[in-house]
Legacy VTK file of the C-alpha trace (Angstrom):
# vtk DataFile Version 3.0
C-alpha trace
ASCII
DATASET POLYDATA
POINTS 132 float
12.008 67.044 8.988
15.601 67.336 8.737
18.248 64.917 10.074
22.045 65.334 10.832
24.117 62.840 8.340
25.479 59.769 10.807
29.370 59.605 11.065
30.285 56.363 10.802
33.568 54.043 11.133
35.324 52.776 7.617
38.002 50.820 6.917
41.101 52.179 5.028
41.634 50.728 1.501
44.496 51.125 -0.964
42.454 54.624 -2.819
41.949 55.991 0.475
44.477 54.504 2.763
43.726 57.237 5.765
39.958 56.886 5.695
38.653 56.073 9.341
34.811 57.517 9.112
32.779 58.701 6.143
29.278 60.275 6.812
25.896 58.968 5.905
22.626 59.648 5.576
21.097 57.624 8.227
18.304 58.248 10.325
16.357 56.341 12.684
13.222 55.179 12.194
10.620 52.701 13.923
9.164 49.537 11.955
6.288 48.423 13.392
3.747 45.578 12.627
0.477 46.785 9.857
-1.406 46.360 13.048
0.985 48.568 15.090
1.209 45.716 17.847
4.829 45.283 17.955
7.690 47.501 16.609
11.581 47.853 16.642
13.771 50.781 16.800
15.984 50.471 13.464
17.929 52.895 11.272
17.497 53.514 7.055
19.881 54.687 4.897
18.050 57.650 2.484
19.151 56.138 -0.408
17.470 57.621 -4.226
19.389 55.464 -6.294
17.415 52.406 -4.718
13.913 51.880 -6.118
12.449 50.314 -3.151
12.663 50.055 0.659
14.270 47.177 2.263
14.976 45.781 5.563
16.859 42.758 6.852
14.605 39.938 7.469
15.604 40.115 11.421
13.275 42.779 11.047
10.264 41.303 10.003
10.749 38.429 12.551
10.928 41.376 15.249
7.581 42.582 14.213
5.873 39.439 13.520
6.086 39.499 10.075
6.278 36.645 8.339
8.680 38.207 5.125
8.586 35.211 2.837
4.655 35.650 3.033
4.920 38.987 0.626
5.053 38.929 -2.845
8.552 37.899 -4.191
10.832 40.184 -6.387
14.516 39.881 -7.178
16.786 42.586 -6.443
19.804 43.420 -8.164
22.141 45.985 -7.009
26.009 47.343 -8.006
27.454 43.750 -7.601
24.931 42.589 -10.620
23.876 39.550 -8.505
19.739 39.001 -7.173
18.678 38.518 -4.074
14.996 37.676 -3.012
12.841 40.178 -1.330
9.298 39.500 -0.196
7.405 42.554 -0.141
4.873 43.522 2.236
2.304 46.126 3.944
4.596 47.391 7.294
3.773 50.793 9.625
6.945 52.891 9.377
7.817 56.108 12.018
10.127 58.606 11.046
9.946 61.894 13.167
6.643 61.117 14.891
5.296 60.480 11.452
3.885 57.188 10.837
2.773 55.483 7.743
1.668 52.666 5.860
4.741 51.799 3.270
5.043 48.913 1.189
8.522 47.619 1.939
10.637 44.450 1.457
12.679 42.029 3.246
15.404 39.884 2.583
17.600 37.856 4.144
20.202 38.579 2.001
20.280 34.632 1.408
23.674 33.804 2.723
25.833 36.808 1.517
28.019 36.926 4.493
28.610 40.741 4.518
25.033 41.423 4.557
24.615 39.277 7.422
24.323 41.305 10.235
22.530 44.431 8.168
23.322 47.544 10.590
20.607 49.518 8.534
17.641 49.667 6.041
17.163 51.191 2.925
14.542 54.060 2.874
14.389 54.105 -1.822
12.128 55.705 -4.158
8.671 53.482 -3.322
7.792 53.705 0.138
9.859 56.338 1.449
10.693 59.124 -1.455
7.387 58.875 -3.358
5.463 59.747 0.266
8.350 62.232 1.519
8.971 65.245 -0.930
LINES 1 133
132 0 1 2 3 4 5 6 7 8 9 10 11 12 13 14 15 16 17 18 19 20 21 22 23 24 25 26 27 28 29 30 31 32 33 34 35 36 37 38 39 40 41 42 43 44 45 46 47 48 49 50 51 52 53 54 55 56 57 58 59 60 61 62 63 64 65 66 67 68 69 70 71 72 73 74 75 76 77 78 79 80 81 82 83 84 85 86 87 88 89 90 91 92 93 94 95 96 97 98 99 100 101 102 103 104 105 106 107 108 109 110 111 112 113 114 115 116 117 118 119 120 121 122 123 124 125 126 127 128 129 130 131
């Protein structure tokens, strides 16, 4: 499979004061329910520095998945602060390919800019360890 990287709108900042996109590797993908009964059109970011998939919580909901049911692990990322994920069995699609993938969810408990996730994290388990 091969996808096109997703251009995407940035702000300017004071190192790169006439940035107004940046390109990503983004793709779109399906989540769906272990028992394939419901499902919701989403996008991932490929990401290989993360070690696990995750998706905003929304997502589960979407699916009827209840996230905090999954096994609990904190995540830490660049900022050095945890967040809870609850990890769980989910169906992913990507290309017409579907498969079982052991992903988390999080709602990001209260961290405003993570509120309104626009995209998942395909990482290392559940994405990169089935895709070569």
């Amino acid at each position: 499979m091969k996808f096109p990287f997703l251009k995407i709108n940035a702000s300017p900042c004071e190192a790169f004061p006439d940035r107004q996109s940046c390109w990503r590797p983004i793709i779109p993908i399906h989540l769906y329910s272990i028992d394939k009964k419901k499902k919701v059109h989403y996008y991932a970011l490929l990401d290989t520095g993360a070690d696990y998939n995750l998706f905003h919580a929304d997502m589960a909901e979407i699916i009827g998945v209840d996230y905090k049911e999954g096994k609990k692990q904190i995540m830490f990322g660049i900022e050095g602060e945890g967040i809870s994920s609850y990890f769980q069995d989910i169906i992913i699609e990507i290309g017409g390919w579907k498969y079982k993938s052991y992903s988390g969810f999080s709602n990001f408990e209260g961290k405003k800019k993570f509120d309104k996730m626009p995209y998942g994290i395909l990482g290392q388990g559940g994405f990169f360890d089935i895709f070569k």
